[in-house]
C-alpha positions in Angstrom: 7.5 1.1 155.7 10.3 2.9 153.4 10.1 2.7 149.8 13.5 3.7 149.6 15.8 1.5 147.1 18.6 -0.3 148.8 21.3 -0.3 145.9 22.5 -3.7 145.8 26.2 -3.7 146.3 28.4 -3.6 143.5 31.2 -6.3 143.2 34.8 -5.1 142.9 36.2 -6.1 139.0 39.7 -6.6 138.4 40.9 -7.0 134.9 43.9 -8.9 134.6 44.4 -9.0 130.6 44.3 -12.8 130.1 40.9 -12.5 132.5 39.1 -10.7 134.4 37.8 -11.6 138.2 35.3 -10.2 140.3 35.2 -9.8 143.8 32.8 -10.1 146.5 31.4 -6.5 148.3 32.1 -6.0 151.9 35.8 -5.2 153.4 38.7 -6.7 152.6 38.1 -9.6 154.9 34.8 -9.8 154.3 35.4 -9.9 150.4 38.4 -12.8 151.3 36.1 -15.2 153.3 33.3 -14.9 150.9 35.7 -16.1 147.6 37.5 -18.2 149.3 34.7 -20.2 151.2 33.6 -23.1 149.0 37.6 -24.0 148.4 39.7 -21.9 151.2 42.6 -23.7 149.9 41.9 -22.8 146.4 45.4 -21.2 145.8 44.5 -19.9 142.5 41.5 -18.3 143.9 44.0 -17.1 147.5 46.2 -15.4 144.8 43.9 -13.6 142.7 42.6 -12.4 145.5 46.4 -11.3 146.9 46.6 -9.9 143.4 44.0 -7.8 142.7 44.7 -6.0 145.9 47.8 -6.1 145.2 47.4 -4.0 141.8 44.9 -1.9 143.8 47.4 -1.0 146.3 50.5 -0.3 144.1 48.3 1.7 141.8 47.9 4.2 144.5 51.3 3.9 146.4 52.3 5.1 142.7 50.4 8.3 142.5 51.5 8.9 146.0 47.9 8.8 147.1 47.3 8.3 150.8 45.3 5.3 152.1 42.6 6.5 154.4 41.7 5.2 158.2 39.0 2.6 157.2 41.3 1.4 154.8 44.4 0.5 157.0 42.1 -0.6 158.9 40.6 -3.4 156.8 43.8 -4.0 155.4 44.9 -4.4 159.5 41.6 -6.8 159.5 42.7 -8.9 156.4 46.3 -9.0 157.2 46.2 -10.4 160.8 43.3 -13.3 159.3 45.3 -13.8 156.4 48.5 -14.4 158.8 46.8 -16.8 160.9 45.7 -18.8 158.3 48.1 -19.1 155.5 51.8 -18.6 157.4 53.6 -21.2 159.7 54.7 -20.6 163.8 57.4 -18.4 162.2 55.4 -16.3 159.7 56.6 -17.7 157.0 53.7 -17.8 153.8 52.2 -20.8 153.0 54.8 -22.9 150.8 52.2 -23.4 148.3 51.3 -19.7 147.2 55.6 -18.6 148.1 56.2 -20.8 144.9 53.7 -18.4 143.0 55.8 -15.4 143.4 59.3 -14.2 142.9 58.6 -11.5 146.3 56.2 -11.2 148.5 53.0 -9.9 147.3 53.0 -6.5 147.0 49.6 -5.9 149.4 51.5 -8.1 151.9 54.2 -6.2 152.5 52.3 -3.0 152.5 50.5 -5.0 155.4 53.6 -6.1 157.1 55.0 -2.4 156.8 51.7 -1.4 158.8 52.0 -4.0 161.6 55.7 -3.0 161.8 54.3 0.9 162.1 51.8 0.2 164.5 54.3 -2.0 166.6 56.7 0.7 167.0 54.2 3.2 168.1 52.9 0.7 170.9 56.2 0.1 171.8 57.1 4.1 172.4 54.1 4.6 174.4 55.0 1.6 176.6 58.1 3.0 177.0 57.3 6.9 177.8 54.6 5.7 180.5 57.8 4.2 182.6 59.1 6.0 185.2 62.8 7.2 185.5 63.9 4.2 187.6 61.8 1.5 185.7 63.8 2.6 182.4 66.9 2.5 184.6 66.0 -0.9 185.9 65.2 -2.2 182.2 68.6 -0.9 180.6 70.3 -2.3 183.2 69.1 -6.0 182.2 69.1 -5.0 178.5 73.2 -4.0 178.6 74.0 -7.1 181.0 72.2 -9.1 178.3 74.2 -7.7 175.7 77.6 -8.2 177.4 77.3 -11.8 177.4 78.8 -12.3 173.9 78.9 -10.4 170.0 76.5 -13.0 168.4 73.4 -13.7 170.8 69.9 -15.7 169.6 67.2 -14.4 172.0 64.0 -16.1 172.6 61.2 -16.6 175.1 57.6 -15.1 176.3 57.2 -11.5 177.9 53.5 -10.9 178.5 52.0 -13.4 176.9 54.0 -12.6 173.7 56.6 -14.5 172.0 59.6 -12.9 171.6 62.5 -14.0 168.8 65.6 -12.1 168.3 68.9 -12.3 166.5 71.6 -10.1 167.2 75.0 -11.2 164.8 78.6 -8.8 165.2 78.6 -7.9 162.3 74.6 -6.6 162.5 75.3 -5.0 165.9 78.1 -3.6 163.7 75.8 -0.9 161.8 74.7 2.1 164.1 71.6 2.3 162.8 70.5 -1.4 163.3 71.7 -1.7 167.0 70.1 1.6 167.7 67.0 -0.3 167.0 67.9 -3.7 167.9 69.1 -1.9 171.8 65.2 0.0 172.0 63.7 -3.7 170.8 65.6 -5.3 173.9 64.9 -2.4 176.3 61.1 -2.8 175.3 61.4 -6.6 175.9 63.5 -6.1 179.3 60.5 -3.8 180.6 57.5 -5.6 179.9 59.3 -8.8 181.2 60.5 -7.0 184.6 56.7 -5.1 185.1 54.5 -7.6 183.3 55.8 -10.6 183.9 57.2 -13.6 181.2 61.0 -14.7 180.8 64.2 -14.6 178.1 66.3 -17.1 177.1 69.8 -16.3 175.5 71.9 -18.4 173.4 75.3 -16.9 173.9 76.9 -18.4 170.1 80.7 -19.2 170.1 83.3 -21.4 168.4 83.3 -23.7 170.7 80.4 -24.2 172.8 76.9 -22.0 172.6 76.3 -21.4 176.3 72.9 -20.8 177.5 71.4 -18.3 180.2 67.8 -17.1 181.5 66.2 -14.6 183.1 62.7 -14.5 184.4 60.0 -11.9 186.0 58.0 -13.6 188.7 56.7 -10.3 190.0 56.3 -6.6 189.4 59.6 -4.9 189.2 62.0 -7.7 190.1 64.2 -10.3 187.7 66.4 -13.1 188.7 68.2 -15.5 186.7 67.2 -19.0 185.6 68.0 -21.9 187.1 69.9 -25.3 185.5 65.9 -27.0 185.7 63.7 -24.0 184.6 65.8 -23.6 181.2 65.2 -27.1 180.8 61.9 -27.1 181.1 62.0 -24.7 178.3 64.8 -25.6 175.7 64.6 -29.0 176.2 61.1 -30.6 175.2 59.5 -29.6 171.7 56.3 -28.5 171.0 54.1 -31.0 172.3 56.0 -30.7 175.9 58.1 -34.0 174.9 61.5 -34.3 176.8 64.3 -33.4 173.6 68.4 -34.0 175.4 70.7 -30.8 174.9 72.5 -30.6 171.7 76.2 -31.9 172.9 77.7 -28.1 171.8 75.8 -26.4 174.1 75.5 -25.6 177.5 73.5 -24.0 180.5 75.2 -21.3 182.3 74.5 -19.0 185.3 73.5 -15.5 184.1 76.2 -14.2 186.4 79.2 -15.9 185.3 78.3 -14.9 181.8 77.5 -10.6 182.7 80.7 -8.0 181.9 80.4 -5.7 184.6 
């Protein structure tokens, strides 16, 4: 048997002025699950928690001080929990702990920035392993797309992903932002045309939003959606219940929408 000491581990203390909080040992998540678990709810407890890190984090994003692997990677850990359990389908934070703050807390968006980071480099690497004619294929379909109209809202589910875009003029306007917005389609084109999954497109106008689809049944090929498969999609809400098209809008065929 050892006689070695284990050193008990040390709680995290965070002194906020008015009082001072300590947190439990273990990673971020870890930490979270075990101060939050009698009252998960608790929102003072949720944003003392969001706090502290939050001090933690901006203290060192001050002294321009690098965060090291383990701790993006709890921070990763936390974030996508925290997400899941205190944000809506949209991500939008709980309404409850929004009213606390005048922002975002500080550790979320340092979070957000991460997942935004490690999106973009899975999203290059899906892109470089496509051949020539695949890339060809999936700008093909991305600029058809965009020819349908200045103002398009883009939705629908490309590998088992949701997918949610909004592309205004006057966004599309900046060279910058449709730089990225045209790589974010391309991405979305390719993984629907190779993987599989489908995009809807609300084409906005004065007078009527017209509506199109196109889908990828199998590797490599795409086809437009018919009058009954958007249905099945636009019209019924979550819980699959039949909801009628809104009176100023429209289905239309992909082709009759496409600027050659």
């Amino acid at each position: 048997m050892s006689n070695k000491l284990k050193r008990k581990a040390k709680k995290k203390t965070f002194d906020f002025g008015e009082y001072t909080i300590s947190l439990p040992s273990g990673t971020m998540l870890e930490s979270f699950i075990k101060y939050t678990a009698e009252e998960p709810w608790n929102i003072d407890r949720v944003t003392d928690f969001l706090d502290a890190h939050s001090a933690r984090v901006r203290k060192k994003v001050e002294k321009n001080q690098s965060f090291s692997q383990q701790e993006m990677d709890e921070m990763y850990e936390f974030g996508e929990y925290f997400l899941d359990q205190y944000t809506d389908e949209e991500g939008c934070l709980d309404q409850e702990i929004a009213d606390c703050y005048d922002e975002m807390p500080f550790i979320l968006r340092v979070i957000s920035s991460y997942f935004d980071y490690q999106e973009e480099i899975a999203k290059t690497e899906a892109l470089s392993s496509l051949s020539d004619v695949e890339l060809k294929e999936a700008g093909i379909l991305r600029d058809k797309i965009l020819s349908a109209g200045d103002s398009l809202l883009i939705s629908g589910l490309v590998s088992g992903e949701i997918v949610s875009m909004v592309l205004l003029d006057f966004i599309m306007q900046d060279p910058e932002k449709a730089a990225e917005y045209r790589e974010d389609l391309l991405f979305d084109c390719a993984i629907m045309i190779y993987e599989g999954g489908f995009l809807v497109v609300d084409v906005i106008d004065d007078e009527k939003t017209k509506i199109f689809g196109v889908a990828g049944l199998e590797p490599g090929k795409w086809r437009s959606m018919s009058k009954e498969e958007l249905e099945q999609v636009v019209c019924s809400d979550e819980d699959g219940n039949p909801v009628p098209l809104d009176s100023g809008e429209e289905f239309v065929d992909f082709a009759d929408m496409v600027k050659e």
